[in-house]
N, C-alpha and C positions, 0 to 999 in steps of 0.2 A: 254371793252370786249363785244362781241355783246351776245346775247340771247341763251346760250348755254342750255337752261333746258326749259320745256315744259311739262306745267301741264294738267288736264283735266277729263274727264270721256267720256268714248266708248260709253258708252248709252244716254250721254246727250248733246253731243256738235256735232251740226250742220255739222262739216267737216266730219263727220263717216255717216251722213243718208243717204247719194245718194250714198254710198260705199257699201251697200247691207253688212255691218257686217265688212267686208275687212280697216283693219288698214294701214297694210303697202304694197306697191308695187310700181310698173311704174306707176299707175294710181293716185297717192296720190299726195296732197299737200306737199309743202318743209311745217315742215322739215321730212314729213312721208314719200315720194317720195325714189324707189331705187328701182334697178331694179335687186338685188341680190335673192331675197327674197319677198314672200306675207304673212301678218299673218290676220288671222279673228278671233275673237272671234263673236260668234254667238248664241242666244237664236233661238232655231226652237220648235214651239209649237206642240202639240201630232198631229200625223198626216201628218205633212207639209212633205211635199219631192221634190226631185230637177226634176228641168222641165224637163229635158231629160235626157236622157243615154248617158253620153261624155268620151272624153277623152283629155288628155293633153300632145302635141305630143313630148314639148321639158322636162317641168316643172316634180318632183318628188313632192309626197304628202307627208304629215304626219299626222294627226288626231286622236287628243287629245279628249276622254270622260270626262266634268267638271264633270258633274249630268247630272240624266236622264238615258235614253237607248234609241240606236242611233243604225241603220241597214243599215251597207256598203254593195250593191251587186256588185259582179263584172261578166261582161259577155264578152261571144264572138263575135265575127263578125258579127256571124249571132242571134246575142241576144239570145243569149242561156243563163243563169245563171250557171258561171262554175266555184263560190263562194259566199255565204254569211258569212259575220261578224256581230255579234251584239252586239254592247259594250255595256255592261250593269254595269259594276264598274268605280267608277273615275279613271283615270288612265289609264284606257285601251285604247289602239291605233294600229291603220292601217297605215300600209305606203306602199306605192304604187308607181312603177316609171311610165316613161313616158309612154302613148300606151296603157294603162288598162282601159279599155269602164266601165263605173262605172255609180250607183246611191244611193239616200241614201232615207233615211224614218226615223222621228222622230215617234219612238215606244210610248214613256213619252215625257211630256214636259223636253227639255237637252238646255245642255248648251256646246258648241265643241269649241277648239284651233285648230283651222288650220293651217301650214306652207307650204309652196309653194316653190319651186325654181327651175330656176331661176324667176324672174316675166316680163312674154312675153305677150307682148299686143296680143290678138286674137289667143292665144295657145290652147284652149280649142276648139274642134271638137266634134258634135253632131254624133249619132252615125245614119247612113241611113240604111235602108234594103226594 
């Protein structure tokens, strides 16, 4: 029987650091590799937020609040802010389909579950103006 089971720790094992948090998707090692599906579990420290305002033209989101408090904005074309969300209970989550120009902002130090799908190489689009 080959190696059906697969132990470890996200925070301690080598194969998760140049993955920026991201467990599973197209870009992972077998046996994490699949192109159904992205998951991250993610520690962002108070303050940290994402590099630019994008969007993901094919993939839908999901995101999960561990701990902490976490601020999803979502904008227009022309960057306009035309929602914010701020999870601030465990439990709380944003889900978003493809085409919604998004950024985020760690309010506390948090901890987020992210789901992705489907997982497309170079799907994520910066937003121009």
């Amino acid at each position: 029987m080959k190696n059906k089971i697969t132990t470890g720790s996200i925070t301690k094992d080598k194969i998760f650091k140049n993955q920026r948090s991201w467990i599973l998707g197209h870009f992972a090692d077998p046996p994490f590799n699949t192109e159904h599906f992205e998951i991250k579990l993610a520690e962002h420290k108070k303050g940290e937020k994402k590099e630019k305002i994008a969007k993901n033209n094919k993939a839908s989101t999901l995101t999960f609040l561990i701990s902490g408090r976490f601020l999803i904005t979502f904008y227009n074309k022309e960057k306009k802010i035309i929602r914010e969300e701020l999870l601030k209970e465990r439990g709380d989550y944003v889900f978003y389909q493809p085409g919604v120009f998004h950024d985020w902002e760690a309010k506390e130090n948090s901890v987020m579950l992210v789901v992705r799908w489907p997982s497309i190489k170079d799907d994520q689009e910066a937003l121009k103006v």
